[in-house]
N, C-alpha and C positions, 0 to 999 in steps of 0.2 A: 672375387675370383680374378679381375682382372688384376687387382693390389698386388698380388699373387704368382701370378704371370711377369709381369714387371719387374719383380726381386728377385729370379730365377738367376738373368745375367751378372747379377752381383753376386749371390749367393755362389755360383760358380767361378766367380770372376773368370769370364771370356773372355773381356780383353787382356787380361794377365797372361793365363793360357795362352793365347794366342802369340802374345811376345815371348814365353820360354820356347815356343816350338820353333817359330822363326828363327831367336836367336842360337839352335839347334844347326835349324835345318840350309839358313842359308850361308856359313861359315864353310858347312861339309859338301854341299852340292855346290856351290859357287868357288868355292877357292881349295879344299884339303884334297878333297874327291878327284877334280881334276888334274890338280899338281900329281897327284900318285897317278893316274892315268899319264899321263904327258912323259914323267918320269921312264916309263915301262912297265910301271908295275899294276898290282893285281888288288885293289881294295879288299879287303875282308867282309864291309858293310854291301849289301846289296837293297833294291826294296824294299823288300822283305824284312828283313832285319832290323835298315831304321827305320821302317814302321813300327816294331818290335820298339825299339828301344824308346824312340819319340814317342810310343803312345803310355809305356811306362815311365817316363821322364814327368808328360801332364798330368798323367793320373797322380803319380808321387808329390806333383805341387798340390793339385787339386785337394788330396787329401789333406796335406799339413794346414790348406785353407781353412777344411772342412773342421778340424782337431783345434785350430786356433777360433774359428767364431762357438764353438761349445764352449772353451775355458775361459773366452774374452767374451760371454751373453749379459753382462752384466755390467762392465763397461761400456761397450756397445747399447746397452740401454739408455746410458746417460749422453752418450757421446754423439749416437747418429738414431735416434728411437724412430724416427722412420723407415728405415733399412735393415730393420731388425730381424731376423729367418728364424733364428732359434731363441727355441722356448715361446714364442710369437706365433709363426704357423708350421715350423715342425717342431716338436719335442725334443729335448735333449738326448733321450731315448732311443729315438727315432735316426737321430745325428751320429750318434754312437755306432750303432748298427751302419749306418752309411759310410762312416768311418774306414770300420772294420771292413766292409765290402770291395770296396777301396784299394785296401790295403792286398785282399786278397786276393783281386783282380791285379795288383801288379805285381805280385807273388808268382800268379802264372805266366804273368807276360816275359816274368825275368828269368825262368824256367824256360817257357820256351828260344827264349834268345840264347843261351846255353845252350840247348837241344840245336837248335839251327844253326849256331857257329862252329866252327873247326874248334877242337877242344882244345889246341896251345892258346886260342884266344875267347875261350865262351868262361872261362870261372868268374869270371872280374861281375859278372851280373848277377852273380848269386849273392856276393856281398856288397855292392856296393848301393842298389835300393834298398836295403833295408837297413843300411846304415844313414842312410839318406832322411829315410822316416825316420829313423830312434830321433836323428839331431832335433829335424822338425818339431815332433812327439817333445823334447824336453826342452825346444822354444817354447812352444803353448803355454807349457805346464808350468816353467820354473824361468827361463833363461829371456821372455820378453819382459820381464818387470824388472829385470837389473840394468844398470847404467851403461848402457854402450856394447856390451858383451853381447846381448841379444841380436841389435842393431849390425854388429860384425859379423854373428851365425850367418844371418839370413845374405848380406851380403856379399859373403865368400861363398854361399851354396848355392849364388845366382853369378856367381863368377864361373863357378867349377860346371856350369850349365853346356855353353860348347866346348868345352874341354876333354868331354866326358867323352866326345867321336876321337881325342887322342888317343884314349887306351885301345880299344879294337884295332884300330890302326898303327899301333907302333911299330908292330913287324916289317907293313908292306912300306910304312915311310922309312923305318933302320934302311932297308935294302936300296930304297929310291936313292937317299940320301951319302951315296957313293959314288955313283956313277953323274947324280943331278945335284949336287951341294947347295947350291945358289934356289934353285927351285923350290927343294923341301924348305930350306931355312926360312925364304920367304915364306910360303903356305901357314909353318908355323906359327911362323911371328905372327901372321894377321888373326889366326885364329886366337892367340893370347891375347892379343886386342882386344877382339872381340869379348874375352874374359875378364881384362882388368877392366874395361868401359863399363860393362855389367854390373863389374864389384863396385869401383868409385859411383857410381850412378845411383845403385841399389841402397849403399850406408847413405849418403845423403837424400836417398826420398825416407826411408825409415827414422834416421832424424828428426824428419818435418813430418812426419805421420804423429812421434812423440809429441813434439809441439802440439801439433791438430790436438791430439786427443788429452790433452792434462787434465784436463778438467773431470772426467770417467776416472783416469788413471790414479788421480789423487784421491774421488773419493772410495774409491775401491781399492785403494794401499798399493796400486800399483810404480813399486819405487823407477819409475824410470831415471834418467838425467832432470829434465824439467821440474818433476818433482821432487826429487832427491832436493837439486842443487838450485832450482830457481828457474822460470823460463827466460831471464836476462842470459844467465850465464850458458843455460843448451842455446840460447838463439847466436851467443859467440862462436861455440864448437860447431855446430849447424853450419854456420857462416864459412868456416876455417875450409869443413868438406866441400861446403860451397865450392868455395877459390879453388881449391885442387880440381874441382870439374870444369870449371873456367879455365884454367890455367890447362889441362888437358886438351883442354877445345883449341884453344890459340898452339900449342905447339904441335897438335893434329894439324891446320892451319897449315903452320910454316912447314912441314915436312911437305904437304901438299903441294904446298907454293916451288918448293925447291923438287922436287919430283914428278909429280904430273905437269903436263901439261893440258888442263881440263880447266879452264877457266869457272866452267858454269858449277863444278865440283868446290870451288872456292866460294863464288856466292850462296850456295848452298848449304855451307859447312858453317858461314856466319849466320845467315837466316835461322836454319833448324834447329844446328846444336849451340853455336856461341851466345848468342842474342837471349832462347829461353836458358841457356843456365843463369846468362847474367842476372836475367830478369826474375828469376827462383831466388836466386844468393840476396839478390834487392828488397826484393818481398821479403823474406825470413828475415834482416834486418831491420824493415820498417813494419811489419807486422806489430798491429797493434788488438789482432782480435782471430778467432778461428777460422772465417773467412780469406783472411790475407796467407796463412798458412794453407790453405784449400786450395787457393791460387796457384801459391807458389809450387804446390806439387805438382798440379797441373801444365802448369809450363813447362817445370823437369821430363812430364809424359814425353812431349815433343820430344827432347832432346833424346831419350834414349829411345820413342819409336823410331826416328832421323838419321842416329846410329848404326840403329840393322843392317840397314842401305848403303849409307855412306861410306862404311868402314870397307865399303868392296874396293878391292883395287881396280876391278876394271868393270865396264856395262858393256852386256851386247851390241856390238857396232853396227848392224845390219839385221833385215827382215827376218832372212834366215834363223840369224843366233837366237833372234828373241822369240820364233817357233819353235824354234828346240829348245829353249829352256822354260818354254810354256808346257812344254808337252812333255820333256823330264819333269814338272812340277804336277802334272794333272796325274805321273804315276806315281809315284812316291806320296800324294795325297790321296791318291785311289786305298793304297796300300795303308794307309794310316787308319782311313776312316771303314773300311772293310772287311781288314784284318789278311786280305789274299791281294796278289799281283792281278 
């Protein structure tokens, strides 16, 4: 029972979870939310709402989780036989059914975010979670066992993750962005950061997950790169993604440097983000065994939870700020995990 207990957080992956919401929620309450407030204007998203949507956002990873360890129970037998959920201690049956629950549960959520928005801005949620799922639905199924293609889905669909607070919002930023140019533009832009960090970050851990797992993937015909083409040659392409999140890291860096004046944001920026990518990119070259690949994701973790953080342009300077945005965050997580304000 307790074996059981123990594979729960995996089987859900919480920590995952926990980084799509974040990387959600603190782009829009920290930097979009306010610039449109500041501007004059009038956000669309309230509580409410991105509770609504954020808890449709987890649940729509959650499931593709749920979808991919059913059709990956076999690999995953060869590759982590201790971690193993399905077919193990739930049924594949049993997963399905979970699946599909899932699915249905953010069928209503994306229903009622339509119902609760102003209708020039509630369609966009009728279509775009369950376009969300099919993509996921034919990773699982067809599009993680091809070379790279897979690797890019999942990637751009962890890009398109804070992005997704642009569409509600484009009205109230169109109108900001007249009388505040400079304002919205910035908001923007950090918000797309926040997007390409995701994406660059996301294709290079799924890279090294390939690597991790050849050994399942090969004998289970799963053609990824590694298999395909060799693990010398993905540990090359691996490497290449590497360098572009290094090389991202360093000229985050120098913007920093020439822009802020926040010294302790520079040592920060080498420690959490620079240092673990180098040290992922190092690994993945000198990797000699599944382990060193284990590693090297590992270290990547750091850099994209250090991310989240880092990519704010500004921290609350005072006791005050950081009581109110303690207490903006206890309602908007009230709201999440509730379902009411």
């Amino acid at each position: 029972m307790l074996s059981r207990l123990w594979l729960i957080p995996s089987f859900l992956r919480l920590p995952n979870l926990l980084l799509v919401f974040l990387t959600q929620a603190i782009p829009y309450w920290c930097v979009l939310r306010p610039a449109i407030i500041r501007s004059g204007g009038i956000p669309v998203l309230n509580e409410r709402t991105f509770g609504l949507l954020a808890l449709a956002t987890v649940l729509t990873t959650l499931a593709g989780y749920i979808i991919n360890d059913y059709f990956d129970r076999d690999i995953d037998a060869i590759n982590r036989p201790s971690e193993v959920v399905v077919g193990r201690w739930i049924s594949p049956a049993a997963t399905i059914v979970f699946y599909w629950g899932l699915q249905a549960l953010v069928t209503l959520l994306s229903y009622q975010l339509f119902l609760d928005m102003p209708k020039p801005h509630g369609y966009w949620s009728l279509w775009l979670f369950p376009t969300v799922s099919l993509l996921l639905f034919l990773y699982a199924w067809q599009l993680k066992c091809t070379p790279f293609v897979g690797n890019l889905l999942v990637a751009l669909l962890c890009g398109v993750t804070p992005l997704i607070m642009l569409v509600p919002e484009s009205r109230p930023l169109w109108l900001a962005s007249f009388p505040y140019p400079h304002e919205i533009r910035v908001a923007m832009g950090i918000v797309w950061m926040y997007g390409l960090f995701a994406m660059i970050t996301n294709l290079f851990r799924e890279q090294i997950k390939d690597l991790e797992d050849v050994q399942g993937d090969a004998a289970c015909r799963c053609n990824t790169t590694p298999v395909l083409r060799g693990v010398r040659f993905a540990k090359k392409t691996t490497g290449i993604t590497g360098f572009i999140v290094c090389l991202m890291m360093v000229l985050l860096l120098v913007f920093w440097q020439d822009n802020m004046n926040q010294e302790w944001r520079i040592g920060a920026g080498v420690v959490l983000l620079l240092f673990p990518a180098i040290i992922s990119m190092f690994l993945v070259f000198s990797a000699k065994d599944k382990r060193d690949f284990s590693r090297a994701s590992l270290a990547l973790k750091i850099t994209m939870l250090a991310g989240i953080f880092l990519l704010l342009p500004f921290w609350p300077s005072s006791k005050d700020e950081w009581l109110s945005q303690w207490t903006q965050f206890r309602v908007w997580s009230t709201v999440l995990f509730s379902g009411h304000p």
